[in-house]
NUDOLUM-636727 format. One line per 2 residues: their letters; for each residue x, y, z of N, C-alpha, C, O, CB. Coordinates in Angstrom, 2 decimals. Each point is the difference from the previous one (the first is absolute). Glycine has a CB too. Layout:
BEGIN
A	X,Y,Z,X,Y,Z,X,Y,Z,X,Y,Z,X,Y,Z | ...
//
This chain:
BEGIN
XX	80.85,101.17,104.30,-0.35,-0.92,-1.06,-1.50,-0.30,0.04,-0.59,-0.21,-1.05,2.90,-0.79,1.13 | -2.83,0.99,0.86,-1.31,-0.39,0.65,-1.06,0.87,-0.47,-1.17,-0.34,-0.18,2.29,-0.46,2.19
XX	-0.42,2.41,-2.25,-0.81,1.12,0.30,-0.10,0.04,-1.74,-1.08,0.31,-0.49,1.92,1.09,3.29 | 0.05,-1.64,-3.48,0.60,0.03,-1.73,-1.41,-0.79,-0.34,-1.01,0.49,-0.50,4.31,-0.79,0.30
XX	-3.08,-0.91,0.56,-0.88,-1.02,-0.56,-1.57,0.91,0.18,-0.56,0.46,-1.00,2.28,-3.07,1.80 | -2.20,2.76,0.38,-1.17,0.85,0.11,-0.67,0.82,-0.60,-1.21,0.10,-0.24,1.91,-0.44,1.45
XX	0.45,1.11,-1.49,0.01,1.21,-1.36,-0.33,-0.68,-1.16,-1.02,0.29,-0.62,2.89,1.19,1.41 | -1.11,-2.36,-1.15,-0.13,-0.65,-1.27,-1.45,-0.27,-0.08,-0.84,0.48,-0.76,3.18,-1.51,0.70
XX	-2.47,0.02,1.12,-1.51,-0.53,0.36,-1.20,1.32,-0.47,-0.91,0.09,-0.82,2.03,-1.75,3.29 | -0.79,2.15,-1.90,-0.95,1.19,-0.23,-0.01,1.04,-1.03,-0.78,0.93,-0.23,0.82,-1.29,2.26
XX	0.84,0.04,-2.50,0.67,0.93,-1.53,-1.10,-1.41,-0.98,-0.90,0.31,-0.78,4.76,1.02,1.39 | -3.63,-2.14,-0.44,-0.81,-0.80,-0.93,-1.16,-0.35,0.05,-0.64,-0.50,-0.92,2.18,-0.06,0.68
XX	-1.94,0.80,1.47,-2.07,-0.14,0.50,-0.03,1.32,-0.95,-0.55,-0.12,-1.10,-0.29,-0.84,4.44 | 1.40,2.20,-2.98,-0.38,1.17,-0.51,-0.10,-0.38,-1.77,-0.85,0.66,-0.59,2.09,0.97,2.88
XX	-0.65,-2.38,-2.94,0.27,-0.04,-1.58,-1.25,-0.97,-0.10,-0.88,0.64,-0.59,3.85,-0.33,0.03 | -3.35,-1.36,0.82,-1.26,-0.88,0.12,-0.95,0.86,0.36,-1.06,-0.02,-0.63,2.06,-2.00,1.25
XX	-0.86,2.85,0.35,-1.61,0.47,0.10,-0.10,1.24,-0.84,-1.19,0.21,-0.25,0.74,-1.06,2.74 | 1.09,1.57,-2.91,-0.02,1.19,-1.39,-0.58,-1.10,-1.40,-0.88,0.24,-0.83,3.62,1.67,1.79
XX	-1.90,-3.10,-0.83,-0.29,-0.39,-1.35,-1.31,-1.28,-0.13,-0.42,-0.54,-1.02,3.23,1.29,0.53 | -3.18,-0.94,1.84,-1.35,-0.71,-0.01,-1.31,1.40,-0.48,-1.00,0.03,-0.73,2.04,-2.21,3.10
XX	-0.49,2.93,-1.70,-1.14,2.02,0.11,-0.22,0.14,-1.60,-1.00,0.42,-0.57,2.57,1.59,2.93 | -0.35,-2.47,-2.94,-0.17,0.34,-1.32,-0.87,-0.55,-0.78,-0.73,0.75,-0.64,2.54,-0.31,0.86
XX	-1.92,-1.64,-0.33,-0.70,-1.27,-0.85,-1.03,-0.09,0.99,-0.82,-0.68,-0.62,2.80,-0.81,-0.66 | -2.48,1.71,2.38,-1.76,0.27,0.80,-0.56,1.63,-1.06,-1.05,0.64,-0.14,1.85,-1.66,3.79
XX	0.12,1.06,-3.99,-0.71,1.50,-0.94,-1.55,-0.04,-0.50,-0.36,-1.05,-0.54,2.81,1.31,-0.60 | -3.52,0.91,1.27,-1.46,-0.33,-0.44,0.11,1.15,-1.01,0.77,0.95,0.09,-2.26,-2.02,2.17
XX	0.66,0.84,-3.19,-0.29,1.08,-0.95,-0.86,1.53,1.13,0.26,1.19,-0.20,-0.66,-3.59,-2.36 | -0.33,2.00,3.37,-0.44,1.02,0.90,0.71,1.62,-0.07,0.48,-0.17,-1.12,-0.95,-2.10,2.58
XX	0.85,3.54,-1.14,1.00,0.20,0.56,-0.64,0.44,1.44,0.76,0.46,0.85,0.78,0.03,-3.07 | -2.66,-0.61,2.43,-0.14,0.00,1.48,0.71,-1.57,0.96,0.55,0.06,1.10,-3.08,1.65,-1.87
XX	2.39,-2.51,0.25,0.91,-1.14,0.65,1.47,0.00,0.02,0.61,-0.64,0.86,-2.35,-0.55,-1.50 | 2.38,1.95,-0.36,1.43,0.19,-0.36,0.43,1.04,1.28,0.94,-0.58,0.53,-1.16,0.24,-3.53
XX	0.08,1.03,3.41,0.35,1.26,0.12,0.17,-0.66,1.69,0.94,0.36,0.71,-2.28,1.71,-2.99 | 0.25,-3.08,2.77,0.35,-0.05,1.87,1.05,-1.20,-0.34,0.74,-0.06,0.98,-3.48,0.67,0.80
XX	3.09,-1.50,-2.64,1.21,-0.87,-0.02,1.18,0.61,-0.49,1.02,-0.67,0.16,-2.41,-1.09,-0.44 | 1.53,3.04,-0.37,1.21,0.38,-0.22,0.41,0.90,1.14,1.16,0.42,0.03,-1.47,-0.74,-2.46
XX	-0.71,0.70,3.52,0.36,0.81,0.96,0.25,-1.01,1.17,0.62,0.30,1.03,-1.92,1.83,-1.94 | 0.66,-3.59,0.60,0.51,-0.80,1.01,1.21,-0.52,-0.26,0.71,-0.28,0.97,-2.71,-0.17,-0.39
XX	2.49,0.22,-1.85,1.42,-0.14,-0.35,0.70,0.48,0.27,1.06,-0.56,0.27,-1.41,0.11,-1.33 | 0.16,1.86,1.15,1.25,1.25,0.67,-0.19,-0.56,0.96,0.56,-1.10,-0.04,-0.48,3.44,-0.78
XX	-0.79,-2.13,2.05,-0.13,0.03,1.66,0.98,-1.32,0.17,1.11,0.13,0.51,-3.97,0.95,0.08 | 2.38,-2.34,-1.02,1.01,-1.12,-0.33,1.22,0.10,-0.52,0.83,-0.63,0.66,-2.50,-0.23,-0.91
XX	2.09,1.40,-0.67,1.49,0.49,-0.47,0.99,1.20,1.46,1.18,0.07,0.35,-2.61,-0.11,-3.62 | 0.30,0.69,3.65,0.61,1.63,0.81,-0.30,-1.27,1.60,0.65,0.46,0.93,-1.96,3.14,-2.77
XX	0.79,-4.51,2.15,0.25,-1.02,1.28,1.59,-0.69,-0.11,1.00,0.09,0.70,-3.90,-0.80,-0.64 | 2.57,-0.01,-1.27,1.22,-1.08,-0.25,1.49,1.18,0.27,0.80,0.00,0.93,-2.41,-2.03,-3.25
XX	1.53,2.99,1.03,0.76,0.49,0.42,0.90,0.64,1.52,1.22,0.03,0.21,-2.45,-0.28,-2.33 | 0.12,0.70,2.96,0.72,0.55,1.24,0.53,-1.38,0.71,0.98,-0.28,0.69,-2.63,2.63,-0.32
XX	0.50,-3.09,-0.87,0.60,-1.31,1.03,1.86,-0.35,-0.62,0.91,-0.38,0.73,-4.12,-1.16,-0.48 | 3.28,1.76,-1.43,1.21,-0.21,-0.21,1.19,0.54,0.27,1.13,-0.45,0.18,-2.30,-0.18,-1.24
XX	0.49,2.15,1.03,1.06,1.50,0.44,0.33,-0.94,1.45,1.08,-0.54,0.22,-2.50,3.65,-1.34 | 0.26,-3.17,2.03,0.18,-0.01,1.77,0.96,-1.45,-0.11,0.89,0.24,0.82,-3.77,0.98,0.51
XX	3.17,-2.61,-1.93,0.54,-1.12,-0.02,1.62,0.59,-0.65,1.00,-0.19,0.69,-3.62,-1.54,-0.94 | 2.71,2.37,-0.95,1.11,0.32,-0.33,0.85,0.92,0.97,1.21,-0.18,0.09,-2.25,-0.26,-2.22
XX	0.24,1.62,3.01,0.81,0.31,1.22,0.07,-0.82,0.87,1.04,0.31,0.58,-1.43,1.49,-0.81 | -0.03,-2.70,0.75,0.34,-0.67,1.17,1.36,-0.87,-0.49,0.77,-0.39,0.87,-3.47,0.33,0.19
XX	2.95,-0.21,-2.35,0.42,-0.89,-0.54,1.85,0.88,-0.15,1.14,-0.43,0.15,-4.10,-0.87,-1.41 | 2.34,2.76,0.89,1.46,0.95,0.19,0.33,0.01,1.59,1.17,-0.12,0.35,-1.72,1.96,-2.51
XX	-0.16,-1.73,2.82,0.37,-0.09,1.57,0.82,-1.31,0.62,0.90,-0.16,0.83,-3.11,1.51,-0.65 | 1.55,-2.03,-0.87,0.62,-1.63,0.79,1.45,-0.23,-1.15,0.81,-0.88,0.27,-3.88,-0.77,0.66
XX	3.22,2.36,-1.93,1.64,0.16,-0.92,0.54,1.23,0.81,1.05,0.34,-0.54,-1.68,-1.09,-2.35 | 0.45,1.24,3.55,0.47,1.19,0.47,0.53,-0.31,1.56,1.08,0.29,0.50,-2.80,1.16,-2.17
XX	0.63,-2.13,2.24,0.63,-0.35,1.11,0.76,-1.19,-0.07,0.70,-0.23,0.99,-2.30,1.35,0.04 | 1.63,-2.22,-2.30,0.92,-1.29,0.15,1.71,0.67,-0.61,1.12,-0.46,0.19,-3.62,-1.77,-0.80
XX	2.00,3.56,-0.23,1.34,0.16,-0.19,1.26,0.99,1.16,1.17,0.35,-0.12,-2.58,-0.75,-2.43 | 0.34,0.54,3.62,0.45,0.97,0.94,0.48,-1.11,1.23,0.80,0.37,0.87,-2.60,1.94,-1.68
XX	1.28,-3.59,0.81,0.53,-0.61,0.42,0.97,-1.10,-0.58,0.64,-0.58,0.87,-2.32,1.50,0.25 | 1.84,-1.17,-1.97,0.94,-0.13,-0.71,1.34,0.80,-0.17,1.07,-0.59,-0.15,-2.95,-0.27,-0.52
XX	1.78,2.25,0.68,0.94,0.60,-0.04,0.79,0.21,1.87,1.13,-0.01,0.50,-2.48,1.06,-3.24 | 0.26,-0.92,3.10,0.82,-0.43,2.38,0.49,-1.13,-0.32,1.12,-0.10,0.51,-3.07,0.76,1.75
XX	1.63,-1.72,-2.97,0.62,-1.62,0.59,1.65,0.50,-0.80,1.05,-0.35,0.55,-3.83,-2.20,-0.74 | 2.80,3.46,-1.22,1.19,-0.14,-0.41,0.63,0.87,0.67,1.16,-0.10,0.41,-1.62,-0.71,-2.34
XX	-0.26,1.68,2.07,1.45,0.83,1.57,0.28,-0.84,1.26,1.14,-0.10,0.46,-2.12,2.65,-0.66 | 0.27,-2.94,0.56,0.08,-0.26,1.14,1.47,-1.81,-0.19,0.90,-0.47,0.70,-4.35,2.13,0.10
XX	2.87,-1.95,-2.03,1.21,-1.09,-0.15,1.36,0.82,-0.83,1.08,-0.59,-0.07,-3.08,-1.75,-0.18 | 1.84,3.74,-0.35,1.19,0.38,0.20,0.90,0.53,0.85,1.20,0.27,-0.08,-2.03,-0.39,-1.29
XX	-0.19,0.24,2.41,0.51,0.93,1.59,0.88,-1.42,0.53,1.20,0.08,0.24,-3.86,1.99,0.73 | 2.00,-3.15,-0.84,1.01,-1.14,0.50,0.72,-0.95,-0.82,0.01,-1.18,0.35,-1.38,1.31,1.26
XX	1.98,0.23,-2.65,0.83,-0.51,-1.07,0.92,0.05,0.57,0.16,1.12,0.50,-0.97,-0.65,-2.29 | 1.96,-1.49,2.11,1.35,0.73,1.20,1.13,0.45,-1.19,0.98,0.74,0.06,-1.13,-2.75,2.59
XX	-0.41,1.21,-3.76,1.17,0.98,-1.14,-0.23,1.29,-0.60,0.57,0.30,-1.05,-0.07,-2.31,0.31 | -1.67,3.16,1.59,-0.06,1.22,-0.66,0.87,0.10,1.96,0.52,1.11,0.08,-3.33,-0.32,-2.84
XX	2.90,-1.16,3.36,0.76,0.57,0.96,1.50,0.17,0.26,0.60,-1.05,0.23,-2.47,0.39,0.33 | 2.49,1.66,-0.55,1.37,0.49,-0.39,0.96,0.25,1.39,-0.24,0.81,0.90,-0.92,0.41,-3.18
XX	1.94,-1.85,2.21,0.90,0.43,1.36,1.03,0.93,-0.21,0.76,0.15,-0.96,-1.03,-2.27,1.82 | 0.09,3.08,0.79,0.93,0.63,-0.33,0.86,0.19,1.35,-0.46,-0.39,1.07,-0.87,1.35,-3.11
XX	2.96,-0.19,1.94,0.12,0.29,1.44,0.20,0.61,0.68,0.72,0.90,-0.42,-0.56,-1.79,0.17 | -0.43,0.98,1.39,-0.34,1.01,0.58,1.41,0.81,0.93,0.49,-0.93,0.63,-3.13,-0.40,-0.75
XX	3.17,2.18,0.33,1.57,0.76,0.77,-0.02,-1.13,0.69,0.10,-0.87,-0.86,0.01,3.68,1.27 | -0.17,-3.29,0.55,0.70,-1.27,0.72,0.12,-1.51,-0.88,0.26,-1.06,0.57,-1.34,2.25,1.72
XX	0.85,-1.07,-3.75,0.68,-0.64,-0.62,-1.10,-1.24,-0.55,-0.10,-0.31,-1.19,2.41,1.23,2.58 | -3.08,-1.53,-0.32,-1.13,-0.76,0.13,-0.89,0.01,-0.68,-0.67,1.04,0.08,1.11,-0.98,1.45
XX	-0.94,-1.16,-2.56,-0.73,0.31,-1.26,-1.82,0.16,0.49,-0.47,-0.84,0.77,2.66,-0.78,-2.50 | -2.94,2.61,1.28,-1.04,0.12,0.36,-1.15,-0.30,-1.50,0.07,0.36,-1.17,1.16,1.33,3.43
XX	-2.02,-2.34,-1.63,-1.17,-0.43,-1.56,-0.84,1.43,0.32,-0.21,0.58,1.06,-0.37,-4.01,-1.25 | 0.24,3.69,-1.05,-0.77,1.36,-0.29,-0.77,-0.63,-1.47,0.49,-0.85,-0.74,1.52,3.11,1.95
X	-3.38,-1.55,-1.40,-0.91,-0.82,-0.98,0.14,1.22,-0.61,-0.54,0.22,-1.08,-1.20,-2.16,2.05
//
């Protein structure tokens, strides 16, 4: 949730600073040309920073659902109603899971 918000965070610096680049515009085009290349470098930053936050963000769903899924075995391994009796030639009932 932490990592979401970040992204966001930074998904929206990135939309403010494209659309401040825009309206600093000079009639020049020698002045145009190093702010639209600083806009990229700023757009192609924000971005990786978001790629590298959105994987960490698949990792920590990946490992909560991997543990999530042990806690539900592990509480179906000791459920005593998936355990079935049966008996055994001397007659004597034996629990088997």
């Amino acid at each position: 949730m932490r990592n979401t918000l970040r992204a966001l965070n930074l998904t929206l610096i990135l939309a403010v600073a494209l659309g401040l680049g825009a309206c600093n515009r000079r009639n020049s085009t020698d002045r145009e040309e190093p702010a639209a290349r600083q806009a990229g470098r700023t757009a192609y930053q924000l971005r990786q920073d978001i790629k590298k936050d959105a994987r960490e963000v698949a990792d920590k769903l990946r490992k909560a659902g991997k543990e999530a899924q042990e806690g539900w075995n592990e509480a179906k391994h000791e459920d005593p109603s998936n355990r079935k009796e049966k008996q055994d030639q001397s007659g004597r009932r034996k629990e088997q899971k």
